[in-house]
N, C-alpha and C positions, 0 to 999 in steps of 0.2 A: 517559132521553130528556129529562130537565129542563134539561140545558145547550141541545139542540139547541131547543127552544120556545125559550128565553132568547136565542138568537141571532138567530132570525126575527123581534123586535121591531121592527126597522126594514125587514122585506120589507111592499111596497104589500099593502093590506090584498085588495085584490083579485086578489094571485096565491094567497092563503092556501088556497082551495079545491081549489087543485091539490097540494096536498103530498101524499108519499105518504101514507097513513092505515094510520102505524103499528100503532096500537092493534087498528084493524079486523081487518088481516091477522094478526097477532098469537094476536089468538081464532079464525080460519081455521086454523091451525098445530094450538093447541087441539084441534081437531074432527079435524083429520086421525090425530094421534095417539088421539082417541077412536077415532075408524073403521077404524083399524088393528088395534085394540085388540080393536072387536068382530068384527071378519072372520079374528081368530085369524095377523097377519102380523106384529104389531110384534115379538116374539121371530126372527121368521124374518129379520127384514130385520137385525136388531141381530148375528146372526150371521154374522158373514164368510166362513166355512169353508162357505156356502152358495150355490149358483149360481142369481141371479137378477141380473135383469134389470131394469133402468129405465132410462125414455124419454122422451122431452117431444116429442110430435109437434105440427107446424102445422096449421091449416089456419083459412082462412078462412068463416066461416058464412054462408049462403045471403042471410041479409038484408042483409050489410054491404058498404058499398060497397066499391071497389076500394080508397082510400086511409085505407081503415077499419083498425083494430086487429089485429092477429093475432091469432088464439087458441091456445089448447094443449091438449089434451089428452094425461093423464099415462095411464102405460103401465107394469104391472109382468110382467114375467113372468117367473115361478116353475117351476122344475125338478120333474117327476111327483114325484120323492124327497121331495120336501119336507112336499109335504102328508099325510104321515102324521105328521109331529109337531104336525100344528093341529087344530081342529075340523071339520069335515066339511058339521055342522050351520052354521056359522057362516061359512064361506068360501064367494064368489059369485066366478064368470067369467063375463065378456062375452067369448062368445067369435063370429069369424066370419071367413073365411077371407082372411086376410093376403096372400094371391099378388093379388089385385084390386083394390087398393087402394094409390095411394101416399102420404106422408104429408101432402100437402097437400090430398089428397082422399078422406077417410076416411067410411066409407059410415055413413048416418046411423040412428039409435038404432032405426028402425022394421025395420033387418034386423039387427040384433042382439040376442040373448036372454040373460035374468038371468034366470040357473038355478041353485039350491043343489046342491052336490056331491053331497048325503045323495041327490038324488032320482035320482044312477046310479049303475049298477050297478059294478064296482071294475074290469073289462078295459072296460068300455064308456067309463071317467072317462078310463084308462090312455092308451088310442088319440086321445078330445077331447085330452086335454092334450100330446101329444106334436105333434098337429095346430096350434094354437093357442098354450093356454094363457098368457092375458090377464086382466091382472087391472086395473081402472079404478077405482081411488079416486075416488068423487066429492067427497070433501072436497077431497082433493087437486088436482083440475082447478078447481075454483072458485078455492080461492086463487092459482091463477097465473093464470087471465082474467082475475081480480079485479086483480091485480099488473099483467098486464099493457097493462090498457085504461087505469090511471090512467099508467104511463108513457105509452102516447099522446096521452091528455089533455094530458101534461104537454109533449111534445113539441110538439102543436101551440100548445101557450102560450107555448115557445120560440120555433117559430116567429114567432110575432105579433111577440113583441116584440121581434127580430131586425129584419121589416119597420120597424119604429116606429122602432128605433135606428139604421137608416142610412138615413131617410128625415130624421132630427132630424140626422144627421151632413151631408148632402146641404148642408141649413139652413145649419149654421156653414160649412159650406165655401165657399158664397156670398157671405155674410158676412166670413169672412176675405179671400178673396177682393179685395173691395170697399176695405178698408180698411187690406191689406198691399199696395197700392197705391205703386209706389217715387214715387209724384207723393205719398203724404200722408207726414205727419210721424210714425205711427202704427207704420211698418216696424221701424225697430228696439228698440221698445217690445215686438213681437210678436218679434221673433229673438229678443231677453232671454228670456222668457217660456218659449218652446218649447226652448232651451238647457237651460233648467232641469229641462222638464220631462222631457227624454228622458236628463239626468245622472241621474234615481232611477229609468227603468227600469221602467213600473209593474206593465206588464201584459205586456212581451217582452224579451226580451232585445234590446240592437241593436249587438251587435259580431258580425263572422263568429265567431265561436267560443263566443257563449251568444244562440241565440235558442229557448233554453226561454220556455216560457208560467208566468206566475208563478202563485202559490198564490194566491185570493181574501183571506188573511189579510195574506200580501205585499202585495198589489196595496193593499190597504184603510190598510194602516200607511204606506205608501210616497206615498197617492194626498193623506196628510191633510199628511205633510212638507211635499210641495210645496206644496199650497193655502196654510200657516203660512207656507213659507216665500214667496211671490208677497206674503201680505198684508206681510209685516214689510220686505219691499225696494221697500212702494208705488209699486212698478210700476204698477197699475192706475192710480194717480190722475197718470200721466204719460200716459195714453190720453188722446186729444183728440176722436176721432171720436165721438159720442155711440153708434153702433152697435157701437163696440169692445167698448164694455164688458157690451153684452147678449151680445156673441159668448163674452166669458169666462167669462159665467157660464152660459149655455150649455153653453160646454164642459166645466164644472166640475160641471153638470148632467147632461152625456152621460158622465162618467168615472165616476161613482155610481153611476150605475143599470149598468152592465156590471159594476159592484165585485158589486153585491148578484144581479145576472143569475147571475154566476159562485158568489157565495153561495149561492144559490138552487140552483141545479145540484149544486152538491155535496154539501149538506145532504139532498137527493133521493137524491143517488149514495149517500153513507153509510147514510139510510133502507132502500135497498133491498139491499144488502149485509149490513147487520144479519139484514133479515129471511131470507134466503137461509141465512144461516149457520144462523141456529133453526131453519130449516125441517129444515137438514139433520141439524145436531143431535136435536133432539126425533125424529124419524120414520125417520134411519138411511136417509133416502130420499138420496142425492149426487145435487142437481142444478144443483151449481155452476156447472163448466164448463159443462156444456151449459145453464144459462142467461145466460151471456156468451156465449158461440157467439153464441144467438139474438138477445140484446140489439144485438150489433154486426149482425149482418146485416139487422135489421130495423127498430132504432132508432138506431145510432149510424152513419151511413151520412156523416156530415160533421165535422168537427170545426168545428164553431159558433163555440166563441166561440173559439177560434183566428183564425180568420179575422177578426174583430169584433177584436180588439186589435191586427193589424196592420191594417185600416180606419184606425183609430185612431190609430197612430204614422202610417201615410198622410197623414195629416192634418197632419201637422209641415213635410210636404216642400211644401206651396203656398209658404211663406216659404225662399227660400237659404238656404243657412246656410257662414258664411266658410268653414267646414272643411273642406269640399268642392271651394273652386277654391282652397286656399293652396300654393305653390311647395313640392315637396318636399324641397327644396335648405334655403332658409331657413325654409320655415314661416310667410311674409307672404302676402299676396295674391299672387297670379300675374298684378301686372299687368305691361301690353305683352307677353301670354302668345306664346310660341312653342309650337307643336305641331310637334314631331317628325315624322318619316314612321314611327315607331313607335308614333302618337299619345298618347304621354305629353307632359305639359303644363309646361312651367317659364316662370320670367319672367326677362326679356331679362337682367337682371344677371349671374343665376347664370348663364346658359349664355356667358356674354362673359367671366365668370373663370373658367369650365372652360373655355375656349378656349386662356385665356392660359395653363392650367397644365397644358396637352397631352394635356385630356382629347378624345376623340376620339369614345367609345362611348355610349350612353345611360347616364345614372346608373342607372336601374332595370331595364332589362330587358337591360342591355350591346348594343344595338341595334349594329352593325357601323359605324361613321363617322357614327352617325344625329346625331350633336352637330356635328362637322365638316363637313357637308354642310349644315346650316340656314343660313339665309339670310332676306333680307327675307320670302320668297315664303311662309315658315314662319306667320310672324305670323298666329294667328287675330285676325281683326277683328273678326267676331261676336261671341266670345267676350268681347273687348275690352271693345265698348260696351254688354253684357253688364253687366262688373263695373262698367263705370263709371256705370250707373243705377242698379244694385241695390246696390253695396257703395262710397258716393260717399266716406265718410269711410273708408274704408281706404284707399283709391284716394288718395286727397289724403296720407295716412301716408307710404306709401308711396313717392309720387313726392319728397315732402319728404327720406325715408332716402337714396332715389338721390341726389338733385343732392347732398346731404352728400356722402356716398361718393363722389362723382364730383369734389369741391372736393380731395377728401383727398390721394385719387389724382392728381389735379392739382397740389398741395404737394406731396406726394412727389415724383413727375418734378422738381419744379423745384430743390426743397432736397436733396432727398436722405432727409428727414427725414420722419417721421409727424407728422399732424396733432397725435398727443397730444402727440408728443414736442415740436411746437413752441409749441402750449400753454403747457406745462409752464414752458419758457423764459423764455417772455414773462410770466408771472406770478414767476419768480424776478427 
């Protein structure tokens, strides 16, 4: 565990108290295999050819409030046959009757009795155990309240800073907000910025066809690129608004702490997977499965920080981004946008030379004459004044390509000739 200490240098010193506690649980595992040991089961349980039983039952303790911790109590039970290859002297049942009791309400230690074998009689043990036949590791139940109160501890530490991390998100969003403002100068200092950052991906995928949640190692390799790569293209010192540049670091503040959030999470994940496997190992006791059973139905009931990295890419869409309203024809702005009555989007060019070349149907969705049938009336004008406040320099591109294009088209009609081709001409 000396890699995993080594990697928790840079978690805040004040989540440190919530780790699992390896070591602790560790020496729990210890004990059980002692107590195993002395109640004459660890031979029993290590043989497979042998019919018994384990259980990890719920239930909640009388003092703990509702949104309090689970607890467990572990459960073996043992086949009458069995106990003539252990000690007699050495082996205790808690036993009491199982038809009255379900597992989230399991009747408490005062109607239950710890009686050694030796003190019955051999048809009188035969009938107890066929009735029963309960066997309660108390080493064993402690190391799993123990396991399992510091995962709630640890949850609701997730929690907290879940609240804290979309209330700091709230923050920049204000802020951006504010100052991706298409009245400041600031706008497309911020589309650069968030271009770049959604090209490496940090923390989700954002194509239809990969939106996996990435590895904290990913996320952490991927999260230092970008920052490298923002400082060496000083973008920042093209920011003019003085609140710009708190908002960047801000957000360079907010993408860390979810790096190390997610660090922090899985280095707990691995801790407690480690110790499961010992458990099971050392003791022969299988309580794997059925402690993921219980983990997810009682602790993993959200996907956290899932949600918290698309929050985050959320966060990219306050600012437009060209790629989203460019013609699908040419791949410019869609401006003087036509909407179809199939509500796909192109701009006036393209649908005026699929006119000329007897296209009739939609390019994308083959809409029935939906090309041949637009008209003025097609024109989004919202849309319009739309690109022309948010996207003014493409806008101005744009319109610049057309009147070209439309000069060209105009030599042509007249000569007969293509622009290049009369170019070419006039410089020979």
């Amino acid at each position: 565990m000396k890699t995993f200490e080594d990697s928790l240098e840079r978690i805040p010193s004040d989540w440190k108290p919530f780790l699992i506690k390896y070591k602790t649980l560790k020496i729990c595992i210890k004990k059980i295999v002692q107590e195993l040991n002395v109640k004459g089961l660890l031979q029993i349980m290590a043989d497979k050819n042998q019919r018994i039983e384990y259980s990890l039952e719920c239930y909640k303790p009388e003092c703990t409030f509702e949104d309090g911790p689970v607890h467990v109590r572990t459960c073996i039970k043992v086949c009458p046959s069995c106990y003539g290859q252990t000690s007699k002297e050495c082996l205790y049942v808690k036993k009491y009757d199982s038809s009255s009791s379900s597992p989230l309400n399991l009747p408490k230690d005062d109607n239950m009795a710890l009686t050694p074998l030796a003190d019955y009689e051999t048809h009188h043990m035969e009938k107890s155990l066929s009735h029963v036949s309960r066997i309660e590791p108390e080493a064993d139940g402690v190391f799993f309240v123990t396991l399992l109160k510091e995962i709630y501890q640890l949850n609701c530490l997730q929690e907290q800073n879940q609240d804290k991390f979309l209330t700091n998100l709230q923050e920049i969003q204000q802020m951006l907000i504010e100052v991706t403002s298409p009245f400041k100068k600031d706008i497309y200092t911020w589309r650069n910025i968030f271009q770049i950052y959604m090209e490496y991906k940090i923390f989700v995928g954002n194509t239809e066809s990969d939106r996996e949640e990435r590895s904290w190692e990913f996320a952490q390799s991927q999260l230092t690129c970008f920052i490298d790569r923002i400082n060496n293209s000083r973008l920042i010192k093209k920011l003019n608004h003085p609140l710009s540049k708190i908002a960047y670091e801000n957000f360079v503040k907010l993408n860390i702490s979810l790096v190390l959030m997610k660090k922090f999470q899985y280095f707990n994940q691995l801790t407690t997977t480690k110790l499961i496997k010992k458990h099971d190992k050392k003791t022969s006791l299988v309580s794997g499965s059925m402690f993921r059973d219980l983990i997810e139905k009682y602790f993993l009931t959200k996907n956290t920080f899932k949600s918290l990295c698309c929050a985050m890419e959320q966060l990219t869409t306050i600012i437009p981004q060209i790629d989203d309203y460019n013609c699908p024809i040419c791949l410019n702005i869609a401006w003087k946008p036509i909407r179809l009555c199939c509500s796909h989007v192109f701009c006036v060019r393209c649908l005026v030379k699929s006119v000329r070349k007897g296209m009739r149907n939609c390019p994308i969705c083959r809409a029935k004459d939906a090309v041949y049938n637009a008209d003025q009336k097609n024109l989004d004008i919202c849309l319009m004044n739309f690109l022309d406040l948010y996207f003014p320099i493409e806008v101005h591109k744009k319109q610049k390509d057309d009147d070209r294009e439309r000069v060209a088209e105009e030599m042509e009609a007249l000569t007969g000739l293509r622009i290049e081709e009369r170019q070419s001409c006039v410089l020979l």
